[in-house]
C-alpha positions in Angstrom: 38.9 4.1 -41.7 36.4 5.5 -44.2 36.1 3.6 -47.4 35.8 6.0 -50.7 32.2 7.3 -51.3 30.9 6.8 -47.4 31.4 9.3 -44.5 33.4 11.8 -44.9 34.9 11.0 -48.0 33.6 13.7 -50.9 35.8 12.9 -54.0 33.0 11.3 -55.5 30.6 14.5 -55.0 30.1 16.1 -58.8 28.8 19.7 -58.3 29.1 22.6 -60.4 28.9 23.3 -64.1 29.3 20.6 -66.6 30.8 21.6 -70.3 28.5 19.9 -73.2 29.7 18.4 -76.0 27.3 16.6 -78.6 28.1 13.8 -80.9 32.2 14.0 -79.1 32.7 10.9 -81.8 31.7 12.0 -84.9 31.4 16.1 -85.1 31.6 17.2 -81.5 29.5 20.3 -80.8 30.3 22.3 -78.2 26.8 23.1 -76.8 27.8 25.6 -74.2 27.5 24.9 -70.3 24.6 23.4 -67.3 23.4 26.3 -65.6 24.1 24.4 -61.9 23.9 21.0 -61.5 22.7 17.7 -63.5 20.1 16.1 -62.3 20.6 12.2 -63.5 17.6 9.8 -63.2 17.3 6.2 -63.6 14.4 3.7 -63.1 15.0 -0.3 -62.9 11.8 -2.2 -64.4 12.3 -5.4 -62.6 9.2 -8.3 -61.9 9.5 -11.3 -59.0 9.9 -15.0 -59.8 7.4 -16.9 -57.7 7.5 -20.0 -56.5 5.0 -22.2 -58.7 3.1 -24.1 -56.2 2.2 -21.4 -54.0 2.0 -18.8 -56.4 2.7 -15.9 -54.4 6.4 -16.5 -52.9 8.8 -14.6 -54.5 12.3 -16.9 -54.6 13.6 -14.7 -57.5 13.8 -11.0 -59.2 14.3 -10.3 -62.7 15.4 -6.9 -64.1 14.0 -6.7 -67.2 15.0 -3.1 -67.8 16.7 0.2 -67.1 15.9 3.7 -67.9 18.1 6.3 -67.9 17.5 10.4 -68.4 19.4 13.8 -67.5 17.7 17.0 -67.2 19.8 20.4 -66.8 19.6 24.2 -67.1 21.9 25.3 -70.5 22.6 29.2 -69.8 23.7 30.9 -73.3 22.9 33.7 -75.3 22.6 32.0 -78.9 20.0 30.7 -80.6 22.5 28.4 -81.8 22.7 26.2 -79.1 18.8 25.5 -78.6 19.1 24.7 -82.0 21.5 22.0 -81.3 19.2 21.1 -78.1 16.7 20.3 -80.9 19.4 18.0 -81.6 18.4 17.6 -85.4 14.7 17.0 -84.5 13.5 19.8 -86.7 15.6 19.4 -89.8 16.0 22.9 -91.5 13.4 24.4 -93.0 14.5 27.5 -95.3 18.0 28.6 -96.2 17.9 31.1 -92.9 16.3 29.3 -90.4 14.6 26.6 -88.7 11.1 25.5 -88.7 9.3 24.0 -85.7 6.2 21.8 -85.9 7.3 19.4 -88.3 5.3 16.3 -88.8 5.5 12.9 -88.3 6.5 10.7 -85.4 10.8 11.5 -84.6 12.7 8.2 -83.0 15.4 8.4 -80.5 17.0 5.4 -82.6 16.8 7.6 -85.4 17.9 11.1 -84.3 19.8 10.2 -81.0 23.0 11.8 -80.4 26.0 10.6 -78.2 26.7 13.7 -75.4 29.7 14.0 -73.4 29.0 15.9 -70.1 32.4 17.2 -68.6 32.6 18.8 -64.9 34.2 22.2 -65.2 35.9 21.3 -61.5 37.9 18.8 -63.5 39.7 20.8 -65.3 41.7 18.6 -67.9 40.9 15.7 -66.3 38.4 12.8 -67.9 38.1 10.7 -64.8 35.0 12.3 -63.8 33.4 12.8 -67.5 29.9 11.1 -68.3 29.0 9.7 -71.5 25.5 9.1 -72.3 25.8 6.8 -75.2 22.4 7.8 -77.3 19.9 10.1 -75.7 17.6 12.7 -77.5 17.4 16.0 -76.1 14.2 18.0 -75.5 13.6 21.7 -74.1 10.9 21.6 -71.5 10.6 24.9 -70.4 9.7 28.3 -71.1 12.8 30.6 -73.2 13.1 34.4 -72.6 14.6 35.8 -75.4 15.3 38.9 -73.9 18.9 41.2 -73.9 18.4 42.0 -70.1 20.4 38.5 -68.9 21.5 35.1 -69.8 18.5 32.8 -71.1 18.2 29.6 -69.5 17.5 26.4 -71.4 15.8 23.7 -69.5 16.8 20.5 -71.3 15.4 17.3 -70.6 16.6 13.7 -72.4 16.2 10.0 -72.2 18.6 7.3 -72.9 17.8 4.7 -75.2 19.9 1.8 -76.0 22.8 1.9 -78.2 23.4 -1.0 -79.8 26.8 -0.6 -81.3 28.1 -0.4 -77.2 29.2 -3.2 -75.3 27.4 -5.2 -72.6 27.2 -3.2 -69.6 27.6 0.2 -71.3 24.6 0.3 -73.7 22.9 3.7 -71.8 25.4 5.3 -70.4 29.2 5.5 -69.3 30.3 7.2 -66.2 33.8 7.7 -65.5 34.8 6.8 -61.9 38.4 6.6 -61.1 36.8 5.0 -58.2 34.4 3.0 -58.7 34.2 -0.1 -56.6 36.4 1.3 -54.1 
């Protein structure tokens, strides 16, 4: 029999569009919806542990650290939402509008924002929902303004650790009904 996640089991295949919602804990933002897919990245710095009297043996490996980051397409026809892309970055300018180029070095710790990524195929559901805990957004790519189509948003963001999560949940949280299956 085919365990869950292997062979011909797809309930643990997300595809489609995911519904964005910044800050769900404090003031949740809608931020509109992925054009396609997520693409979800993460790194593991790790180092070996030799063995001392031959130097070159390794007996041991240490992770000493993770790095998480999303990229995705936002499809919407507000300037709105690549405002709240920015995610705060640029705080406003003027009374009407929002000024880009401000100076001074901008910290994830500082202006990191909690983002709730929902599938659309899950309706209702939660069990399928991805949490990344603090993570600053950044568009990467060109924008079209144009009134011909949709404009695509290419949004890029890394994780950085949120210290006010538990152990084991300090990047992100991914909701797996079944997980370790």
């Amino acid at each position: 029999m085919v365990s869950p996640g292997q062979g011909g089991d797809v309930t643990l295949i997300r595809t489609g569009a995911h519904k964005i919602t910044i800050d769900p804990s404090g003031t949740p933002k809608t931020a509109g919806f992925t054009h396609g897919n997520l693409q979800l990245t993460w790194s593991v710095q790790k180092r070996l542990v030799n063995v001392a009297e031959y130097g070159t043996t390794p007996v041991d490996e240490e992770v000493t650290g993770v790095q998480l980051s999303v990229k995705f397409s936002m499809i919407e026809r507000s300037l709105k939402v690549f405002d709240i892309a920015f995610n705060g970055l640029y705080p406003l300018a003027t009374a009407g509008g929002r000024g880009i180029g401000r100076s001074g070095i901008q910290r994830a710790q500082d202006r990191g924002k909690s983002i709730l990524l929902h599938p659309l195929s899950q309706g209702a559901s939660t069990t399928q929902d991805i949490t990344l805990n603090k993570v600053m957004l950044i568009p990467t790519g060109n924008i079209e303004l144009s009134d011909q189509g949709d404009q695509i948003i290419e949004v890029e963001g890394t994780c950085v650790v949120d210290p006010t999560q538990t152990d084991g949940q300090l990047l992100a949280l991914f909701n797996e009904s079944n997980a370790g299956a």
